[in-house]
C-alpha positions as CSV (number, residue, x, y, z in Angstrom):
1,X,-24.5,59.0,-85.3
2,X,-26.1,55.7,-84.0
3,X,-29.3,55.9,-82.0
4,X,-30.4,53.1,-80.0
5,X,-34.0,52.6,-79.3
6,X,-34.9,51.3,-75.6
7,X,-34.6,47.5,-75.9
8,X,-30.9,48.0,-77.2
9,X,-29.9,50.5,-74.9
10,X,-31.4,48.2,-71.8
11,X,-29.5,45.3,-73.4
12,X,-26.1,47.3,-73.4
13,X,-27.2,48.3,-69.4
14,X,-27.6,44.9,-69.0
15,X,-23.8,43.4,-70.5
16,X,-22.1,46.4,-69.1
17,X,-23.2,45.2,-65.1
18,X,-22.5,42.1,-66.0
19,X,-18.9,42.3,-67.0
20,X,-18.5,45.1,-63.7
21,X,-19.9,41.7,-61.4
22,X,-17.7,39.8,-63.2
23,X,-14.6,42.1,-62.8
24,X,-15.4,42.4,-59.0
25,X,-15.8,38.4,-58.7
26,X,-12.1,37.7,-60.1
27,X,-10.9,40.7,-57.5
28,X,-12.7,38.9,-55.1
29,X,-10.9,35.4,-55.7
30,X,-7.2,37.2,-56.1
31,X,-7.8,38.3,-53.1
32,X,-8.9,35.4,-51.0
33,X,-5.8,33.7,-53.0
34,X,-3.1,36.2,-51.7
35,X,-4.8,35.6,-48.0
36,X,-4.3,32.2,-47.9
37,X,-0.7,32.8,-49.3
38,X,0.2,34.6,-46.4
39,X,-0.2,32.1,-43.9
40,X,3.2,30.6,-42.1
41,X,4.0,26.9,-42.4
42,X,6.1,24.9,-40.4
43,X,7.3,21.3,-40.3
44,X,7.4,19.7,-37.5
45,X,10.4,17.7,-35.6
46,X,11.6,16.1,-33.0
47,X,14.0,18.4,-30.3
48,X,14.9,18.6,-27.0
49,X,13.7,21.6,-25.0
50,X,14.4,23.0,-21.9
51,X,11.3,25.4,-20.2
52,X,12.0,27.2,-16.8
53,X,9.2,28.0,-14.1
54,X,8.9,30.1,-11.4
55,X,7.1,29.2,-8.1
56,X,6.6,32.1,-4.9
57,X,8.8,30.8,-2.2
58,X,9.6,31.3,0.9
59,X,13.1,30.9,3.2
60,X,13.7,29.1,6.3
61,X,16.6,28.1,7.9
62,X,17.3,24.3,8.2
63,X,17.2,24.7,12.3
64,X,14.8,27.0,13.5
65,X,14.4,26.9,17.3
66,X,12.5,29.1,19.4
67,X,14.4,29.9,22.5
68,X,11.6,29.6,25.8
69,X,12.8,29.6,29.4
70,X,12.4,26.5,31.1
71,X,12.2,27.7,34.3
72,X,10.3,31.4,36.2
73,X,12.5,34.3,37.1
74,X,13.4,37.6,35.9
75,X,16.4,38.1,33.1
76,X,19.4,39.1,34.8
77,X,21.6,39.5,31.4
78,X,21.3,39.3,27.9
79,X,24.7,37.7,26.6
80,X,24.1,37.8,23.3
81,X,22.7,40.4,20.3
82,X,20.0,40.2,17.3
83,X,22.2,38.7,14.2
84,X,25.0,37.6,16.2
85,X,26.3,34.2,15.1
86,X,26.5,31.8,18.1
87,X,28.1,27.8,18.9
88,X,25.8,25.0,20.8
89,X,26.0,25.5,23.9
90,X,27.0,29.6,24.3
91,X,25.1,31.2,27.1
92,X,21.9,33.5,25.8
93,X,20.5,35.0,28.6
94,X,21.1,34.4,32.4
95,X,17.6,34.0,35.0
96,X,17.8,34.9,38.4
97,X,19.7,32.2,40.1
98,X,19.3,32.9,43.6
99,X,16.2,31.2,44.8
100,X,17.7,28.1,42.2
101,X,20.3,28.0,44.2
102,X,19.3,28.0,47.4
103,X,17.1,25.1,46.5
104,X,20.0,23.7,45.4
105,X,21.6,24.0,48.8
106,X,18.5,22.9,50.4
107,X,18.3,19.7,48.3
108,X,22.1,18.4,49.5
109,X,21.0,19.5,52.7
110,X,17.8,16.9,52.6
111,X,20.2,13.9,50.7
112,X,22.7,14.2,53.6
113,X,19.6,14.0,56.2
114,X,18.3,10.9,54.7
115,X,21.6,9.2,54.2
116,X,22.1,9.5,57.6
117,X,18.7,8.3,58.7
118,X,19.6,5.3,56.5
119,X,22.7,4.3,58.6
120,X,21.0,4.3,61.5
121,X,17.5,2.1,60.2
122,X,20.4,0.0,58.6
123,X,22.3,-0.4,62.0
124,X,18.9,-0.9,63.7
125,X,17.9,-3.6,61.1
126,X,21.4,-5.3,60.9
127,X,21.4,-5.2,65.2
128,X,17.8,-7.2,65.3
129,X,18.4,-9.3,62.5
130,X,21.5,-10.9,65.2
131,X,19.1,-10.9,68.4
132,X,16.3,-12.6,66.2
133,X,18.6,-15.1,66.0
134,X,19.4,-15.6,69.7
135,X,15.5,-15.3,70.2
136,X,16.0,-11.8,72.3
137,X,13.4,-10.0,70.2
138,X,10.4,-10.9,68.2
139,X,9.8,-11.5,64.5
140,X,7.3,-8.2,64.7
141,X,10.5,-6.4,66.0
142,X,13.1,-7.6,63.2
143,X,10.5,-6.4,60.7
144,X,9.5,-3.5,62.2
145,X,13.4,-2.8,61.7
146,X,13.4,-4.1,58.6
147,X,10.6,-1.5,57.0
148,X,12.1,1.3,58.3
149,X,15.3,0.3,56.8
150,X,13.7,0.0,53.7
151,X,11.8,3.2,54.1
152,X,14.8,5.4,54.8
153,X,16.6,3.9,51.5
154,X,13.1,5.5,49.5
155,X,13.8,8.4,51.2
156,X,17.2,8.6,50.1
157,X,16.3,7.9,46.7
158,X,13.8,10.8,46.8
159,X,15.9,13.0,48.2
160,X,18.5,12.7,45.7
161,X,16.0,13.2,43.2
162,X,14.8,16.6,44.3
163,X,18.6,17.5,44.5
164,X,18.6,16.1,40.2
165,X,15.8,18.8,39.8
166,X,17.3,21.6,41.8
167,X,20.7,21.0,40.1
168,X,18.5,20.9,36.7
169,X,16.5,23.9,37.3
170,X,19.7,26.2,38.2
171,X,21.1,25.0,34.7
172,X,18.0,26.3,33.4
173,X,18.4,29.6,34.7
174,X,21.5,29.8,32.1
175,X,19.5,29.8,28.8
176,X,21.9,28.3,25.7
177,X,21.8,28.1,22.3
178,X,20.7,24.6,21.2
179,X,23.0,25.1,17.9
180,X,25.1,26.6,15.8
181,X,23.4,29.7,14.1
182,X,22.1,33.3,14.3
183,X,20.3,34.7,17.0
184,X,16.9,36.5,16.5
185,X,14.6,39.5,17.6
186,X,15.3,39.9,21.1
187,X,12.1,41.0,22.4
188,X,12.9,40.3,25.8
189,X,15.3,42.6,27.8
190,X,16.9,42.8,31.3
191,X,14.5,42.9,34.1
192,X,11.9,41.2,32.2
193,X,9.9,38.3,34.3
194,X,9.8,35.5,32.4
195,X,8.1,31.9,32.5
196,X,7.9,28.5,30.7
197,X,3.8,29.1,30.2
198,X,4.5,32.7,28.4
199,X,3.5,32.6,24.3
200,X,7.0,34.6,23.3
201,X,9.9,33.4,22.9
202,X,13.1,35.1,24.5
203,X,14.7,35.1,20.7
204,X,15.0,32.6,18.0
205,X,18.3,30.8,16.7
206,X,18.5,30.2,12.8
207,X,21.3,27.6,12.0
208,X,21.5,29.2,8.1
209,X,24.2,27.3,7.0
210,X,22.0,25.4,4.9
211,X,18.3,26.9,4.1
212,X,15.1,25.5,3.3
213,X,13.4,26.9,0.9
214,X,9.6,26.0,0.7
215,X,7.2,26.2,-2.6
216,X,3.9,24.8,-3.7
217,X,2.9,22.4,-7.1
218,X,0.0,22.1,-8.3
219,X,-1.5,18.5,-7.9
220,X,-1.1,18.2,-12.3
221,X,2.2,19.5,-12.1
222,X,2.8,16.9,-9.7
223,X,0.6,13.9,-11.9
224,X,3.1,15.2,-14.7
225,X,6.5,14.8,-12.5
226,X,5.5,11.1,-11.6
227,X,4.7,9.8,-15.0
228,X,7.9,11.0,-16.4
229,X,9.8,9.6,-13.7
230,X,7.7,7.1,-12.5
231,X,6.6,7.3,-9.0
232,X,7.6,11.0,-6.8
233,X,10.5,9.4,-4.7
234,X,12.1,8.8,-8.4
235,X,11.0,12.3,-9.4
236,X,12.8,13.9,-6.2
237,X,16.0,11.5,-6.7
238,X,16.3,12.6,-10.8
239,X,14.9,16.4,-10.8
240,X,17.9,18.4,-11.9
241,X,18.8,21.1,-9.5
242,X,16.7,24.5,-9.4
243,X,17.7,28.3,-8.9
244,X,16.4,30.8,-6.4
245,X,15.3,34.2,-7.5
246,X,16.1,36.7,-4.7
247,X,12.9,39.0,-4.0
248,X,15.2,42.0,-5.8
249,X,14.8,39.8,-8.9
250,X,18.1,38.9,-9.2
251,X,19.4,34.8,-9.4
252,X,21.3,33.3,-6.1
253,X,24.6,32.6,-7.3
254,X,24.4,29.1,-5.9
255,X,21.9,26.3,-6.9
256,X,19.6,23.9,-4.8
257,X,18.5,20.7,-4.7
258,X,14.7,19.6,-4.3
259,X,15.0,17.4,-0.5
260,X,11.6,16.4,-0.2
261,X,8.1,16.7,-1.9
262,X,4.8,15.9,0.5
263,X,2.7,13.3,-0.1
264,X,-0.2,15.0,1.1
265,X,-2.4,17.7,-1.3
266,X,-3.7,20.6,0.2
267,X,-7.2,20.5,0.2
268,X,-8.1,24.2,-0.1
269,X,-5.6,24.7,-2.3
270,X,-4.8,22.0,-4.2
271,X,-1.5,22.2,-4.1
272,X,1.4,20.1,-2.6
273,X,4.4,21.2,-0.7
274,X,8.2,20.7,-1.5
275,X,11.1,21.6,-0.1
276,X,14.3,22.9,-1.3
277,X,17.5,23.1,0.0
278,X,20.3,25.9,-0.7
279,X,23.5,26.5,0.8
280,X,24.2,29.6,2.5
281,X,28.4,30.1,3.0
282,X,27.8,33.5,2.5
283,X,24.8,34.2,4.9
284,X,23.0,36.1,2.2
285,X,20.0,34.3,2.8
286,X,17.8,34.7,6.0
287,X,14.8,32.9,7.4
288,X,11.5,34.1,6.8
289,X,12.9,36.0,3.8
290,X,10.9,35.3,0.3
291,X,11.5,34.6,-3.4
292,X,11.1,32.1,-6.1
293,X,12.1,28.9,-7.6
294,X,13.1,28.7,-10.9
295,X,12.7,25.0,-11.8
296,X,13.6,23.4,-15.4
297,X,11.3,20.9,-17.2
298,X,13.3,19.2,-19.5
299,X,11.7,17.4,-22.5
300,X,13.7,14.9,-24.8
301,X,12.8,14.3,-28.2
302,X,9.8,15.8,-28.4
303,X,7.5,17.9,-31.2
304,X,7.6,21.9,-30.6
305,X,5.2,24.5,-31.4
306,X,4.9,28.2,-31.2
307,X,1.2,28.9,-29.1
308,X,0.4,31.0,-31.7
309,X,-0.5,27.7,-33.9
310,X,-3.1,27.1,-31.5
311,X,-6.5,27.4,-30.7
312,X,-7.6,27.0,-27.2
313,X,-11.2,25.1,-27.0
314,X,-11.7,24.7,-23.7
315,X,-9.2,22.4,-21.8
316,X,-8.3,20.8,-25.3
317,X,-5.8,22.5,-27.8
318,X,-6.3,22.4,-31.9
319,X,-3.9,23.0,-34.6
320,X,-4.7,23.1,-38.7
321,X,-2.9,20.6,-40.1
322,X,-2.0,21.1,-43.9
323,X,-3.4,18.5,-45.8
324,X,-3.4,18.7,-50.0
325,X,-3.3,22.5,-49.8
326,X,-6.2,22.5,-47.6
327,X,-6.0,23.6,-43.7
328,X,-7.7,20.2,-41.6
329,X,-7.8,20.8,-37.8
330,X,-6.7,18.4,-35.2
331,X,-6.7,17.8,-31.4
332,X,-3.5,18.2,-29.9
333,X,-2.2,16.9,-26.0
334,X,0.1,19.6,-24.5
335,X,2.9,19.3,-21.5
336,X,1.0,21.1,-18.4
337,X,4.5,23.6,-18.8
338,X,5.4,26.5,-21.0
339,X,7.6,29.2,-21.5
340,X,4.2,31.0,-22.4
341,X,6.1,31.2,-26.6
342,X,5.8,27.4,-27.2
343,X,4.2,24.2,-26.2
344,X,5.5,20.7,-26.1
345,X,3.2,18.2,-27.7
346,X,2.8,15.1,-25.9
347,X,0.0,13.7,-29.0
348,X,-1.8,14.6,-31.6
349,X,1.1,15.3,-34.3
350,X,3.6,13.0,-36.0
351,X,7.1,13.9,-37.1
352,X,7.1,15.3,-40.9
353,X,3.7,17.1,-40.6
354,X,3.1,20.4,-41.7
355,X,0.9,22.8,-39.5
356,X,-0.1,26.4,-39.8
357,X,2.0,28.3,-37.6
358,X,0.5,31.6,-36.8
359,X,-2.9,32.9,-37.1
360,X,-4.4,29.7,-36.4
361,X,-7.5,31.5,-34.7
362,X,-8.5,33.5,-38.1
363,X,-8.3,29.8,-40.0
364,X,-11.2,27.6,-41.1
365,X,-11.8,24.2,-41.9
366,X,-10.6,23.8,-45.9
367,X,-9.1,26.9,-46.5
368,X,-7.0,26.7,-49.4
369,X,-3.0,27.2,-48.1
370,X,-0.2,27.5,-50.1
């Protein structure tokens, strides 16, 4: 049996924690080596890619008119019902037509008056003119004749005037449709007095053949469509056509074409208008209904990568770059649209590089990647 005094049995204390730091130290390292194993790697390369995005819209028909009465009176019929499709020119509602008429009747009454009055200042005129020149009457006399002549001939003209409006305002009392479409609310019924100074309108006619279909960019949405076309009239010439998501969340069955984009930014918003335009055989869509625009952004030849290789710092993107087996970070330019999976790069990586592909927030500058 060996007995150790206390020096020796300190020194074997002393060896034994050494060799258990020691152990711990090399777990340690394993460790941290099997972590930085685990990270995925990805080359990257030039593709094309296609992202889709949707924008809140809302439907209008391409002719919108609202239907006011031009002249006073009280409905007598309502011709037509609420969604009933309609020509230019079919009769909507009929106004009183009596007191139109008989100012109607009084107007040719007054034109025949005054075309008789100007026979007879004519006759009178054309009867002085000849004693003027056989010095029977005066020159005050011939041109006394003269400007009643030429007063009954304004008269005239007045009076068929009036008779233009009173022929005019009768028409009026026969409200028509100013297009082909589909007729409106009809808030206004039979017996209802009616005006041109009232704020409703007797109904509204939607010509939905063709519908508008209205959504809003943002003003870097719209800095991104004219540097890749070049100016916006390019941009609205070259955008491919879009699809309409119904507010049931299914897809139209027909696509549209962007018509217009306004060159004006919203102030409040930010945001700029554009216009769509769909066609509508089926009359599925109606004005004032809403939905979205699914637009494509399509990018050609361009570097990829998942979001999950990124790190948001602020309004700038970074990425860790593998470099000799070490992760080194970088600043990368991304396209303003996403699927909300991937981003295009418009700078910051070349062709052939490797970059960490997920769990680029838990990374550091250096670590060792295999």
């Amino acid at each position: 049996m060996i007995k150790l005094n206390g020096k020796s049995l300190q020194l074997m204390m002393v060896i034994s924690c050494t060799m258990w730091m020691t152990s711990c130290q090399q777990k340690g390292q394993d460790a941290a080596v099997n972590q930085s194993s685990s990270y995925s790697i990805m080359k990257v390369t030039p593709q094309d890619k296609e992202f889709s995005t949707d924008y809140s819209a809302t439907i209008r028909g391409r002719y919108d008119a609202s239907i006011l009465p031009q002249v006073s009176g009280t409905i007598q019929r309502v011709m037509v019902n609420e969604g009933q499709r309609v020509r230019k020119g079919q009769s909507l509602f009929i106004i009183d037509q009596v007191p139109y008429r008989a100012a109607l009747n009084t107007a040719e009454a007054n034109v025949k008056v005054a075309q008789a009055a100007l026979a007879t200042a004519e006759l009178s005129y054309n009867s002085n003119k000849e004693l003027y020149a056989q010095k029977v009457v005066s020159q005050y006399t011939l041109q006394t004749a003269e400007n009643q002549y030429l007063t009954a001939k304004a008269q005239l003209a007045q009076a068929e005037a009036q008779l233009i409006n009173a022929k005019n305002s009768l028409a009026y009392t026969e409200v028509k449709s100013p297009s082909d479409g589909v007729v409106g609310a009809l808030p206004m019924r039979e017996g209802t007095l009616v005006s041109p100074s009232m704020g409703v309108a007797l109904t509204t006619i939607s010509d939905n053949k063709e519908m508008y279909v209205y959504f809003s960019m943002t003003e870097n949405q719209l800095l991104a469509l004219t540097r890749q076309f070049g100016s916006m009239d390019e941009a609205v010439k070259n955008m491919p056509p879009v699809q309409l998501k119904l507010n049931d969340g299914t897809l139209y069955d027909h696509s549209g074409k962007i018509e217009s984009i306004s060159g004006v930014i919203d102030r409040q918003t930010g945001s700029i208008s554009v216009r769509a335009v769909f066609p509508n055989e089926g009359g599925i869509l109606h004005s004032g209904a809403n939905g979205a625009v699914v637009m494509p952004s399509t990018y050609k030849n361009v570097i990829v990568i998942p979001q999950s290789a990124t790190v948001q710092l602020q309004d700038k993107y970074l990425v860790y770059k593998v470099v000799d087996g070490k992760a080194a970070s970088a600043i990368v330019t991304v396209a303003p649209t996403n699927d909300g999976r991937e981003f295009v790069v418009t700078s910051g990586l070349q062709p052939g590089e490797e970059i960490i592909a997920k769990g680029a927030g838990l990374v550091r500058e250096g670590t060792q990647v295999k």
